[in-house]
N, C-alpha and C positions, 0 to 999 in steps of 0.2 A: 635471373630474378623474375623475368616476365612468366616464365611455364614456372616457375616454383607459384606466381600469384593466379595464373589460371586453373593450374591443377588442387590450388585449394578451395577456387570456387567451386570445383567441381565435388571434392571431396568432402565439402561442408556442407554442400547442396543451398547454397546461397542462392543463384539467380536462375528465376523462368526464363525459359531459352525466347530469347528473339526478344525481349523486353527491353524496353528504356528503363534504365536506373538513373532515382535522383541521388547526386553525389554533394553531400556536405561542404562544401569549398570555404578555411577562412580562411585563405591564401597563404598560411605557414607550410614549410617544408615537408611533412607529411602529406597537409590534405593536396598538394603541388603534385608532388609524387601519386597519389590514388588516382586523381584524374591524366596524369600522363602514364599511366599502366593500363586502366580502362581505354584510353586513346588505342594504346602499343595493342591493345587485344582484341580491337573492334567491337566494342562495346559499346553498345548507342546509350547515352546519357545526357541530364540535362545538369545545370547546377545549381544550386542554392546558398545564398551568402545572406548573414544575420549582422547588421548594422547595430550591435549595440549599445554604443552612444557613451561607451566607458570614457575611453581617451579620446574626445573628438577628433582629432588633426590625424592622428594614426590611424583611426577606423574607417573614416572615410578615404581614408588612401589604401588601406585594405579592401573597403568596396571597388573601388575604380580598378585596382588591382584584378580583380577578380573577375570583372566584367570585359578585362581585357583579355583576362585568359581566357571564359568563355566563347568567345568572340574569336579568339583563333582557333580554337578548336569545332566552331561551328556547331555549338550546342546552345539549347534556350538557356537562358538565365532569368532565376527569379531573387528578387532580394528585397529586405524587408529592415523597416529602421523600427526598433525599441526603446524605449525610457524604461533600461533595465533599473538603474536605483527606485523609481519611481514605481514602479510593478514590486521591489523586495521591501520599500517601507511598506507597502499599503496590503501584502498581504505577510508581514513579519517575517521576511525570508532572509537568508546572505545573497549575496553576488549572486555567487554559482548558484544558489538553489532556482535565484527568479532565472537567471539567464540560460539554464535547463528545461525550464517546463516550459520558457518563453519557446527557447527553439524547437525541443520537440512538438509543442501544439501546432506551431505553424509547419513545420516537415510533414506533421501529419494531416494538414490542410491543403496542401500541395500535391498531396500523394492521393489525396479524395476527388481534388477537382481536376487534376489531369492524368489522373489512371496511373499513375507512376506504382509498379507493384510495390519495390521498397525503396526507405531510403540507407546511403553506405555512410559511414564515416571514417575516418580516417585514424582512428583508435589502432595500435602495433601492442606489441606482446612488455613491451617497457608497461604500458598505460595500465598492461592487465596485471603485473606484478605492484606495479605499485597502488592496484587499489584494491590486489588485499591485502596488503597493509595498512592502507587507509581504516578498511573494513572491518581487520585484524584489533586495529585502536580504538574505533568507535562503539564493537562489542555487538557488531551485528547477527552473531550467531553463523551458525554453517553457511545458513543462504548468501551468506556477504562472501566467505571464500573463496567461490569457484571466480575470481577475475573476471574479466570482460568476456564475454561468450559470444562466437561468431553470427549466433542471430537469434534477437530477443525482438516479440511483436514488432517486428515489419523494420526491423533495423540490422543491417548488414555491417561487420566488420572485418571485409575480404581482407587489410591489412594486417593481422593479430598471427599472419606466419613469420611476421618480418620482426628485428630489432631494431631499436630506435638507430643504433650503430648501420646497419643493414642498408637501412632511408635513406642516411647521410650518406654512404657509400653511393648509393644510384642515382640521388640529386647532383651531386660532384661530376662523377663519370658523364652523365648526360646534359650536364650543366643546366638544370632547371631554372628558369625563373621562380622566384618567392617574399615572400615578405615576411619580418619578423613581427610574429605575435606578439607585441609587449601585452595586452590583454589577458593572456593565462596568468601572470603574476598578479593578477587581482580577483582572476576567478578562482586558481589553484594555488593558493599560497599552502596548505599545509601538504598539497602535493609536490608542490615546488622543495620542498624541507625535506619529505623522502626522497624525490626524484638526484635534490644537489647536497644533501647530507648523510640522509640514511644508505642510500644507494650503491655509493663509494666507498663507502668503510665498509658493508657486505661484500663488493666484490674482492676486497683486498682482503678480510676474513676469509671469504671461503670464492676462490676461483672459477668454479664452476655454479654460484649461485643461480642464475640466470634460467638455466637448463636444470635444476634442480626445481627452483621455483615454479615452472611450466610445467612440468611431471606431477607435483606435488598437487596442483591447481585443477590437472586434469583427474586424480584422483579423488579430490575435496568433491570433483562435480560429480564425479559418479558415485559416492558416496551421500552424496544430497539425494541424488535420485532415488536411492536405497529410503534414504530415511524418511522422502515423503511419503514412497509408497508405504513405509512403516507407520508413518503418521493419521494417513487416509484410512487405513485398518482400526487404530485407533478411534478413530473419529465416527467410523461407521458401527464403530463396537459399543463406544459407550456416549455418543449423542443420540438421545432420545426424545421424539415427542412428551414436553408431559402431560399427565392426564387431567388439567385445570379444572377446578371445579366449575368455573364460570364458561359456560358455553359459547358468550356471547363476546368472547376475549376479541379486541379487533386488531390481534398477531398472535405467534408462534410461542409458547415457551419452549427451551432446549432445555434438558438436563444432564448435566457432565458430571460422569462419577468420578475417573482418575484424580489422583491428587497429588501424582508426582510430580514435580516442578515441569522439568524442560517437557513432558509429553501438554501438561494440561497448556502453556505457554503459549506450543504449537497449536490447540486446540481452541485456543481464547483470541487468537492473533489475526483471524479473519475476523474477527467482531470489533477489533479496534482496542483491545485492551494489550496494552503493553506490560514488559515485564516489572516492571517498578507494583503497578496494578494485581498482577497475579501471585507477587511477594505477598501483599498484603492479604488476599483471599487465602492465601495459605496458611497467615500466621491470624488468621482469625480464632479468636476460641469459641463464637459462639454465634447463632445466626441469627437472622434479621436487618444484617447490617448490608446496605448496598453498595453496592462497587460499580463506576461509571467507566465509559470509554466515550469514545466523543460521537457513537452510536448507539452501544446499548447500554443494559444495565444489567448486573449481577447479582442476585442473591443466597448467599444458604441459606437451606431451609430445608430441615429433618435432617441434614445429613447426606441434602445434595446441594448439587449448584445448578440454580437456574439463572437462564443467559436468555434475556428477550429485547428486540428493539424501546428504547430508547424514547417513546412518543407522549405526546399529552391527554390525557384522560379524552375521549369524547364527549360533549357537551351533554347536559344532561344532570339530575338531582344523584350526586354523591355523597355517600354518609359524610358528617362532618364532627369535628371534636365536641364530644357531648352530647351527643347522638344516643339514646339507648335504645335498646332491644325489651319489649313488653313481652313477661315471663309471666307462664299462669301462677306463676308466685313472683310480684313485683315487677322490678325489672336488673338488668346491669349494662353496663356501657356496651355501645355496639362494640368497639374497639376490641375488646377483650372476649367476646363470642367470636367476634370472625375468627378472632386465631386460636381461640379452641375450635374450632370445629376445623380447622387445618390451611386455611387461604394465608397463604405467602403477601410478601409486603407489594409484590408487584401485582398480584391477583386484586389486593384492598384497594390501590390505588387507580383503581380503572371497576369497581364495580358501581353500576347505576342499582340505585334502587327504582323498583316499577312502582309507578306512579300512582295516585290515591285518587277516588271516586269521590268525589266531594268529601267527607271528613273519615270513610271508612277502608278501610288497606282491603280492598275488593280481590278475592283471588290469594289471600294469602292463608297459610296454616293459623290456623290458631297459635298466636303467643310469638307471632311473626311479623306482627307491626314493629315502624320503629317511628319515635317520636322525639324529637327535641330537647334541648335541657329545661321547655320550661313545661313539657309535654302534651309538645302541641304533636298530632298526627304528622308525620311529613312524607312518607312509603313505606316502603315493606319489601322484604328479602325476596329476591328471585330463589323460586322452588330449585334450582340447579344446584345452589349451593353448597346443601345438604346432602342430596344424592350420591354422591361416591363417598363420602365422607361420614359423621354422626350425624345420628336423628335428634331431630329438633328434643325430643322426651327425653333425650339424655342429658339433657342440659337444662332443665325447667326443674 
């Protein structure tokens, strides 16, 4: 087991030679086993143990635990206590989600202030099938199938050659020290449901699931790979600058023509709109209407989709409701000129009108002032507007 765990660091290309690795330790029989294989391979490491404060009496004896094994192995130990409930009410999270970002931000705090290249965890090829299944339920799309992957931003999982069976087998034989995790039963309850219900009637269904599973996983991933680079083609095909009438736009608009479901999904999903979001863009029948992400904002408009951050008007005199536009005959609502002459609802919502010389719109076209509902002067259209778009006389 020791050259089957060396020869897949090498294989995987896991670790800078000569490098200290920080090793995840929460004293359960896995992460036991990772730091007595790193030990058995002369691996300099140091270790890290997260005090989450779930089950007080267990966790602290899981820490002590851990600083004991550190301490025989002659490596630094850092360890760090959390008010995980306390961190998942206050930013609406579960267990697991706060006692993940808790411990990756701190591993990745660790690894900044003492050079540690990366950090390893003690994840095996059980963990990876069962979380795409997890994956598989929650409807994550392709990117959730390829399982646990031996190394994602600066996170190592040299254990993901072994089975959880595998573990148990080298902890016995060499009779490790460990402690039982009762903690995972409150972080990983619906893993816990795959790992002791779904997992056992699979293998008694089909014998060779396992190795089946693993095959399948390594195939999902190079099949992901396919399909971003199909994706990134897309993206470069049909996201466009577009050509705003308003010069002075303070961001970007994109324009996205596709409007086939899973491509435009892919294409809306680094913006923050999820797929519930991109249903609805879809089943629009007509545009003007906007569609939010908790970054930007969406609109059709002619017949595209325009996708731009999400921000608040710049300070400054904005048309307001009742606002008209002075026509060498009359006048009519500004509202209803902007979007004849073609400005999108995102364009309207961010243009300043230039500012008035004492009572007279200085610098504008004739029939270009705009004045109030009780008509009083207040500015006057910036000359851009018009430009790529109709001329003011087509509209007068």
């Amino acid at each position: 087991m020791l050259q089957q765990f060396i020869d897949y660091i090498h294989q995987q290309h896991l670790l800078p030679s000569g490098r200290q690795v920080l090793l995840a330790v929460s004293g359960g029989r896995d992460s036991a086993c990772m730091a007595h294989l790193f030990h058995r391979a002369h691996i300099p490491f140091a270790i890290a143990h997260c005090n989450f404060h779930l089950r007080p009496g267990d966790c602290d004896r899981d820490q002590q635990f851990v600083a004991s094994l550190a301490e025989g192995y002659g490596t630094p130990f850092h360890t760090v206590d959390f008010d995980t409930r306390a961190h998942a009410a206050a930013h609406g999270q579960s267990i697991e989600e706060a006692a993940r970002e808790l411990r990756y931000a701190w591993f990745s705090d660790l690894c900044r202030e003492h050079g540690y290249p990366v950090v390893a965890t003690a994840h095996h090829r059980d963990d990876s099938i069962e979380t795409f299944f997890l994956n598989l339920f929650r409807g994550t799309g392709i990117s959730g199938l390829h399982g646990i992957r031996p190394k994602v931003n600066g996170v190592i999982r040299p254990m993901l050659c072994f089975s959880r069976a595998e573990i148990d087998a080298y902890v016995e034989k060499n009779r490790l020290e460990y402690v039982e995790d009762h903690t995972n039963a409150e972080l990983d309850a619906r893993r816990n449901q795959i790992r002791l219900r779904l997992m056992p009637l699979l293998r008694e269904l089909y014998p060779s699931i396992d190795s089946i599973m693993e095959a399948n996983i390594e195939r999902l991933h190079d099949t992901e790979i396919l399909y971003k680079e199909y994706i990134g083609e897309l993206r470069s095909r049909y996201v466009k600058p577009y050509p705003s009438a308003l010069s002075a736009l303070p961001f970007p608009i994109l324009t996205i023509d596709p409007y086939h479901a899973t491509a435009l999904f892919e294409i809306l999903r680094p913006y923050g709109f999820n797929a519930s979001t991109v249903e609805d863009i879809l089943a629009a029948k007509e545009g003007g209407k906007l569609f939010y992400s908790s970054t930007h904002v969406a609109e059709l408009h002619r017949g595209q989709l325009l996708v731009a951050p999400n921000v608040e008007p710049a300070p400054g005199r904005h048309p307001q409701p009742g606002d008209r536009i002075k026509l060498k005959k009359g006048s009519r609502l500004l509202s209803d000129y902007l979007k004849d002459i073609g400005l999108s609802r995102i364009e309207r919502r961010h243009l300043l009108l230039n500012p008035l010389d004492g009572n007279e719109p200085v610098g504008a076209v004739a029939g270009l002032a705009v004045v109030d509902k009780d008509g009083v002067p207040v500015g006057c259209l910036p000359m851009v507007t018009l430009q790529p778009l109709r001329r003011a006389a087509d509209l007068c």
